[in-house]
C-alpha positions as CSV (number, residue, x, y, z in Angstrom):
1,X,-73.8,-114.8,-31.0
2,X,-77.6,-114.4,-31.5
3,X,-79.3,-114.2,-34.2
4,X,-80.1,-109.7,-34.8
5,X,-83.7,-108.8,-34.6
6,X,-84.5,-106.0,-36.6
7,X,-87.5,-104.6,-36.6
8,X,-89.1,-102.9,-39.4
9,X,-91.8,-100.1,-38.9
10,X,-94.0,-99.9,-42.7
11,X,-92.6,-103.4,-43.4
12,X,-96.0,-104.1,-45.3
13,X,-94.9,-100.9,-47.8
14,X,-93.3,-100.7,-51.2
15,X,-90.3,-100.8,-50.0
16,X,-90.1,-102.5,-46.5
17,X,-91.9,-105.3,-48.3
18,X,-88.3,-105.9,-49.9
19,X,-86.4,-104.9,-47.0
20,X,-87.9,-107.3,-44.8
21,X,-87.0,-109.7,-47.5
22,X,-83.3,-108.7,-47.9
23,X,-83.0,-109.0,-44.2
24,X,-84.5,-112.3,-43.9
25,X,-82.4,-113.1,-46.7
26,X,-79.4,-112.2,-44.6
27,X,-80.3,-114.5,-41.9
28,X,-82.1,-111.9,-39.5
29,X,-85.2,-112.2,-37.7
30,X,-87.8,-109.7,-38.8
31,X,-90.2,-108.2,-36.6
32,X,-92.4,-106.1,-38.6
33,X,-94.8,-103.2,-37.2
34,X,-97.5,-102.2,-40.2
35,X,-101.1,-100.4,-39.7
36,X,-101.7,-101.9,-43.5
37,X,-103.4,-98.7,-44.3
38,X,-102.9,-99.1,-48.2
39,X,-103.4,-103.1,-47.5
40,X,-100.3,-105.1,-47.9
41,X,-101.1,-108.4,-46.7
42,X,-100.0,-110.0,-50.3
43,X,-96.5,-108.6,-49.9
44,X,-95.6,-110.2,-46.7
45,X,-97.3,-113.9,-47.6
46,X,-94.2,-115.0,-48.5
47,X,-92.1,-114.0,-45.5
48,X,-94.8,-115.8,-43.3
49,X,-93.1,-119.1,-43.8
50,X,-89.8,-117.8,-43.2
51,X,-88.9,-118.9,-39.5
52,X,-87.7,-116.0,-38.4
53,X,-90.4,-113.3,-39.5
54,X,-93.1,-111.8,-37.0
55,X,-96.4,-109.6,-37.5
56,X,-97.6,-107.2,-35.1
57,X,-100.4,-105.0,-36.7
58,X,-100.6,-101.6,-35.4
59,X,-100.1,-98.4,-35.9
60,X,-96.8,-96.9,-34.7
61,X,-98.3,-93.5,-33.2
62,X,-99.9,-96.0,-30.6
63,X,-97.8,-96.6,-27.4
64,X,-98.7,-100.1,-27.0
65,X,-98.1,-101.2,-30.2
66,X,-94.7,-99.8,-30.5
67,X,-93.2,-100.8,-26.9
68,X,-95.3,-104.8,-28.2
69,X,-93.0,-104.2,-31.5
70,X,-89.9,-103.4,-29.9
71,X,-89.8,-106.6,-27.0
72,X,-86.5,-107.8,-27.4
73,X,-85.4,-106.3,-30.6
74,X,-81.6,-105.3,-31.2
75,X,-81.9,-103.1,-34.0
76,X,-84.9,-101.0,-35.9
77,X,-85.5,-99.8,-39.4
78,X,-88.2,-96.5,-39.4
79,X,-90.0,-96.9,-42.8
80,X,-93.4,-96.1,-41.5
81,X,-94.4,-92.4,-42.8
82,X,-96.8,-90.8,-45.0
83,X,-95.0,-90.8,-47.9
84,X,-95.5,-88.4,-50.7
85,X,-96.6,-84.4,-51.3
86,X,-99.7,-85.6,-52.1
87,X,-100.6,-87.5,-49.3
88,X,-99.0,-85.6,-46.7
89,X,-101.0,-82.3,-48.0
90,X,-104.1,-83.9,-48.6
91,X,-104.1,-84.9,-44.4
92,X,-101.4,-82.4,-42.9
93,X,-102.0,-82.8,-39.2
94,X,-101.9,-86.8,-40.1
95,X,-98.2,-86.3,-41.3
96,X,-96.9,-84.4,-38.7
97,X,-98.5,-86.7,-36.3
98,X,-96.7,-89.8,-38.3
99,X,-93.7,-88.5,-39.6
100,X,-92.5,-86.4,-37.0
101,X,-94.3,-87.0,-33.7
102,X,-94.7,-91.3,-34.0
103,X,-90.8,-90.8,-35.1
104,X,-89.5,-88.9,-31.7
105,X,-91.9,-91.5,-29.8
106,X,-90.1,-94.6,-31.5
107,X,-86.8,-93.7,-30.8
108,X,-87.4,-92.6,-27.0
109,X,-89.2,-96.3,-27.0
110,X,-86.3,-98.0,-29.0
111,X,-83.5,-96.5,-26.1
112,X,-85.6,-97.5,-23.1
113,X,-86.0,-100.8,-25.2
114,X,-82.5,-101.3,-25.3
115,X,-81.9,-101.1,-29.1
116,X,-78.8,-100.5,-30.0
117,X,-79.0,-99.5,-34.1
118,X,-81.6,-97.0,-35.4
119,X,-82.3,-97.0,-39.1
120,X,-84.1,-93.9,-40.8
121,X,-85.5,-93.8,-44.0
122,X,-85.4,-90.3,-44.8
123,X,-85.3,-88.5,-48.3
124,X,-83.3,-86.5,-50.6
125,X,-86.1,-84.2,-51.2
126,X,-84.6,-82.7,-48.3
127,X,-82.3,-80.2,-50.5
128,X,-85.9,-79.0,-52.5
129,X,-84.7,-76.5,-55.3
130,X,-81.1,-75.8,-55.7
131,X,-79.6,-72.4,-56.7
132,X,-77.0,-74.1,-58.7
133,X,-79.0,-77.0,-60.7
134,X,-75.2,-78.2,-62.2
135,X,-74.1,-78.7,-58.8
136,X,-74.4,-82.1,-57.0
137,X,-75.9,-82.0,-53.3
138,X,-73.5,-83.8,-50.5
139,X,-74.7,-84.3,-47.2
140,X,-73.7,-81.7,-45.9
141,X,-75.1,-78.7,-47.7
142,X,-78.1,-76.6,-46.0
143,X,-81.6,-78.5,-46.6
144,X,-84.5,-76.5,-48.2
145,X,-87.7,-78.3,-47.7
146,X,-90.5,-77.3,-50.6
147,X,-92.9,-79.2,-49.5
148,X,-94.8,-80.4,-46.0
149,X,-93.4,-84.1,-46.7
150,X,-89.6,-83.2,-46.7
151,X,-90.6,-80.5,-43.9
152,X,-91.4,-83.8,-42.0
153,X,-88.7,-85.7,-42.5
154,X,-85.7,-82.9,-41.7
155,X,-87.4,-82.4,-38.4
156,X,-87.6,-86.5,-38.0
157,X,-83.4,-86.1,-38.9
158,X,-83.2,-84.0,-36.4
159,X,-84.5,-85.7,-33.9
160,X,-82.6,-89.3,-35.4
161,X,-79.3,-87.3,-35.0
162,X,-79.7,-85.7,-31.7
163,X,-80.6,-88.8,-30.2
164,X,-77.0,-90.6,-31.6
165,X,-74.7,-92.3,-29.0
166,X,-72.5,-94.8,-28.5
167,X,-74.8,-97.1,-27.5
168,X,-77.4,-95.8,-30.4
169,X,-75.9,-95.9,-33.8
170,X,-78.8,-94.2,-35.4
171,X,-78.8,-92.6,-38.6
172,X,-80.2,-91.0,-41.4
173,X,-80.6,-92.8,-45.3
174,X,-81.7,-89.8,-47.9
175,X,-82.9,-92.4,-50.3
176,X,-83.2,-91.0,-54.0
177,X,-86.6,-91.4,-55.7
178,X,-87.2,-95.2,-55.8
179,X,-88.4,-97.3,-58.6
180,X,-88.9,-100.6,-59.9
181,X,-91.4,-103.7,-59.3
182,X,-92.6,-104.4,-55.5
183,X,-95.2,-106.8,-53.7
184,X,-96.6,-103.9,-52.7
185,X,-96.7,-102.1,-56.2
186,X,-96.8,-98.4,-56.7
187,X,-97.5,-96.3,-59.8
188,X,-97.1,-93.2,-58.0
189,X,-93.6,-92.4,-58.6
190,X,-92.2,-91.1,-61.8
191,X,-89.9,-93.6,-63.6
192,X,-93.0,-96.5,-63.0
193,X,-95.6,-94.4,-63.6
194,X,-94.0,-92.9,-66.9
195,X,-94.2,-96.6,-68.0
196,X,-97.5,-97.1,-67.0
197,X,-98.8,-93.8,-68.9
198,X,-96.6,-94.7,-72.2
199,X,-98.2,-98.4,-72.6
200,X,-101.6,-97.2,-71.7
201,X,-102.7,-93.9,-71.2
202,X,-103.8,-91.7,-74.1
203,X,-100.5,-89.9,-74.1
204,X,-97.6,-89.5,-71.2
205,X,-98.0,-85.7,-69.6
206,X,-94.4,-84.6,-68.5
207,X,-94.4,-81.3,-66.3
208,X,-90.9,-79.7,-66.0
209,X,-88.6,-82.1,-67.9
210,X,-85.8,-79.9,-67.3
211,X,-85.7,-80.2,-63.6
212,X,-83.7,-82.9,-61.9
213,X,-83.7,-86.0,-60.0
214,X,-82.0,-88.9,-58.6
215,X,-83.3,-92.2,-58.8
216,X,-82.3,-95.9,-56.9
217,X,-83.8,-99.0,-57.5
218,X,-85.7,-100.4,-54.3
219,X,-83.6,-103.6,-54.0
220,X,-80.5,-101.5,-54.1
221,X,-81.8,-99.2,-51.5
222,X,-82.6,-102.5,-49.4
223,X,-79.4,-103.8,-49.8
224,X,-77.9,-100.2,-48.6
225,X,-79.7,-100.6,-45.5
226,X,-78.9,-104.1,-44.8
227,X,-75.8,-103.3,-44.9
228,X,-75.9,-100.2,-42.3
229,X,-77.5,-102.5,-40.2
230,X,-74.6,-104.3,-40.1
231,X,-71.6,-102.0,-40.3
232,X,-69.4,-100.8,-37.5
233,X,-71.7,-98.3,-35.2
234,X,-69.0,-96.1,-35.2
235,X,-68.9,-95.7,-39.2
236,X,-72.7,-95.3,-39.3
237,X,-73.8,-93.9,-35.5
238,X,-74.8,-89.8,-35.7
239,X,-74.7,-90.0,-40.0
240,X,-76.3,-89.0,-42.6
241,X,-76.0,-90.7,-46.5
242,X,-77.5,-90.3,-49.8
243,X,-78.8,-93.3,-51.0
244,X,-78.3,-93.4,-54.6
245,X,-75.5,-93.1,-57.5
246,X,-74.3,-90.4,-59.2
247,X,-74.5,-91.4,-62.1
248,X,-78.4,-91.8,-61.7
249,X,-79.4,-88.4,-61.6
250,X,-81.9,-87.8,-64.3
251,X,-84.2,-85.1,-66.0
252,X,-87.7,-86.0,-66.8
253,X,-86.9,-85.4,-70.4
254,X,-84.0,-87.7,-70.1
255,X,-86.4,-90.4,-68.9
256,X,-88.6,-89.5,-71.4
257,X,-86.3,-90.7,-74.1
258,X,-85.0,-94.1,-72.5
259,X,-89.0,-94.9,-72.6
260,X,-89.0,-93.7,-76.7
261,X,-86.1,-96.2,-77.4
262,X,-88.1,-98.8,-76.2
263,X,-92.0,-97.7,-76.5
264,X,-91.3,-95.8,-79.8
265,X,-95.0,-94.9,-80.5
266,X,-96.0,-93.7,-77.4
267,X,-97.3,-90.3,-77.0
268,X,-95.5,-87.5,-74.8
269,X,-96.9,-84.2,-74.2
270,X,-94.5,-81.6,-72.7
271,X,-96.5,-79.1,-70.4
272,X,-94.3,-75.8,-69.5
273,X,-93.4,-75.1,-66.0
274,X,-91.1,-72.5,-65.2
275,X,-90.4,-73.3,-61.6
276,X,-90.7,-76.7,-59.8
277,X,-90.2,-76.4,-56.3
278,X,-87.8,-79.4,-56.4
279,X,-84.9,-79.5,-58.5
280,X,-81.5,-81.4,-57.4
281,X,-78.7,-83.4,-58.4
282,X,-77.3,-85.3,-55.6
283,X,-74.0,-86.9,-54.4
284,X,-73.6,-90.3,-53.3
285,X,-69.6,-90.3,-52.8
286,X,-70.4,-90.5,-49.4
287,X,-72.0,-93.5,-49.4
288,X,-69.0,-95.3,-51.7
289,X,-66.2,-93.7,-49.6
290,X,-67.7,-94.7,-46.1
291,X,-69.1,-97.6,-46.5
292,X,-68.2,-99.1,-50.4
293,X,-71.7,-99.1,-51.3
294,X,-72.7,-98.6,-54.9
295,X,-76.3,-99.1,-56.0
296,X,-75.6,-101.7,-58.9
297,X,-79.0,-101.0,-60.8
298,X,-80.1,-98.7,-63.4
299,X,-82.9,-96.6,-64.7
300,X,-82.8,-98.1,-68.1
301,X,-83.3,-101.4,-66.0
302,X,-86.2,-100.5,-64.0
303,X,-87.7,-99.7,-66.9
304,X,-87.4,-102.7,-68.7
305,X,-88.7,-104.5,-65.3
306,X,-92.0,-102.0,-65.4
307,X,-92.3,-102.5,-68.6
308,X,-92.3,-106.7,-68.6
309,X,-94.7,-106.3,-65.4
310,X,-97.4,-104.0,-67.2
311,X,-97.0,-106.4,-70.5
312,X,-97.6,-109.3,-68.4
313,X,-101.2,-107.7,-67.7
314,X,-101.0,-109.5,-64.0
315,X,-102.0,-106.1,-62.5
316,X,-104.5,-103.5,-63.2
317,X,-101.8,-100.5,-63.2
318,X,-104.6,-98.0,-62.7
319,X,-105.9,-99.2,-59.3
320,X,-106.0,-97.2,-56.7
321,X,-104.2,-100.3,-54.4
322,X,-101.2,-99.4,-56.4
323,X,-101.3,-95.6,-55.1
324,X,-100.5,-93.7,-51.8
């Protein structure tokens, strides 16, 4: 049997730069599709030497770039997106175009290509603000998009799901917030950048640290995808899971105090907030019943990893190459 080809769209990112690592880890050959808009070329130095990794640099709104990517590729991971509120409201037409119109495009291309599995990294900002904050969201309760970036990715679902046959596994991955040390580093999310601020800021701001989240370490939510990629298309094909585990569901105060057990003399300022548009606890018993997947990492680890990293003073934690 031949060897998979997978090819991963944002491979150059936070996480696809571990992906692509877990796959070629797993004996695949990686085929990876990156514009490189936030640079990335340190993160995939490493796969270079690997025999079976490939480049193509381009962005995958562009036709030619895509069908290029896609020659003779068996299976495909979608990580390319704008990722983020921030970035997706500060260029709106730019997200839809990416996240919503680049999506249908790839998986019309990825059919008339011949792929067979189809891989989307979607998010669990998807279910927005709960009514019931003690309940735990399963895949299958209503969405409620808050902002234009999980607005983009339930209409990318949509179009993931209705394309699902028997001959094109594809499915959705709601990953939780991610966290924890990549090539391509990023201080933009909230359990690394509450590190960051508690070593070096003046004092740590926490807005709303009442309201929930789950959280999953990137390698775990590598792993989870490596191994869709390589379960049965009829256990996978036309689904949706959350990516994450239960017991990883956190509030910001929460975090707050697995950072003072370890930075006791940093400085935390609460600032009131009412409302937060997004506030969920999720489910991940699909994910363990389905498939037997349990993240293995924890918060409390992550941290510890941030925290050794920033120590380490290898990185200048404010850049802005370490933002989206």
């Amino acid at each position: 049997m031949a060897t998979q080809r997978v090819l991963v769209t944002g491979g150059g990112g936070y996480l696809g730069s571990i992906v692509v690592h877990e796959l070629l880890s797993r004996g695949k050959r990686v085929r990876v599709l990156d514009a490189l808009i936030h640079g990335g070329v340190p993160s995939l130095l490493l796969a270079w030497t690997e025999d079976g990794f490939e480049f193509v640099r381009g962005d995958v709104r562009d036709a030619g770039a895509r069908r290029a990517a896609l020659t003779d590729v068996e299976a495909v991971v979608h990580l390319a997106s704008i990722v983020g509120d921030p970035a997706c409201a500060r260029d709106p037409d730019l997200a839809r175009e990416v996240n919503v119109e680049a999506t249908r495009a790839l998986i019309r291309d990825s059919v008339d290509a011949g792929v067979t599995r189809f891989v989307f990294a979607s998010t669990c900002s998807n279910y927005g603000k709960m009514n019931d904050s003690d309940a735990y969201a399963t895949e299958e309760w209503d969405l409620n998009p808050v902002s234009l970036y999980a607005e983009t990715k339930v209409e990318a679902e949509a179009e993931v799901l209705a394309a699902a046959s028997p001959t094109f596994a594809s499915c959705c991955l709601r990953l939780a917030t991610v966290y924890g040390v990549s090539p391509r580093m990023r201080f933009d999310l909230t359990v690394n950048e509450f590190v960051r601020d508690a070593m070096l800021a003046d004092e740590l701001l926490v807005y709303g640290e009442q309201f929930w989240r789950p959280y999953v370490h990137l390698r775990d939510a590598a792993r989870v995808i490596a191994e869709v990629l390589d379960a049965p298309g009829s256990s996978v094909g036309g689904e949706v899971f959350n990516v994450g585990n239960t017991d990883e569901n956190y509030r910001k105060s929460d975090l707050v105090e697995l950072l003072r057990e370890r930075l006791p003399d940093a400085t935390v300022r609460f600032v009131e907030r009412d409302e937060d548009p997004r506030d969920y606890r999720v489910s991940f018993a699909k994910l363990q019943g389905r498939l037997g997947l349990v993240p293995e990492r924890t918060v409390s680890q992550g941290i510890d990893e941030v925290i050794s990293l920033v120590r380490s003073d290898m990185i200048d934690a404010f850049s802005p190459l370490y933002r989206n």
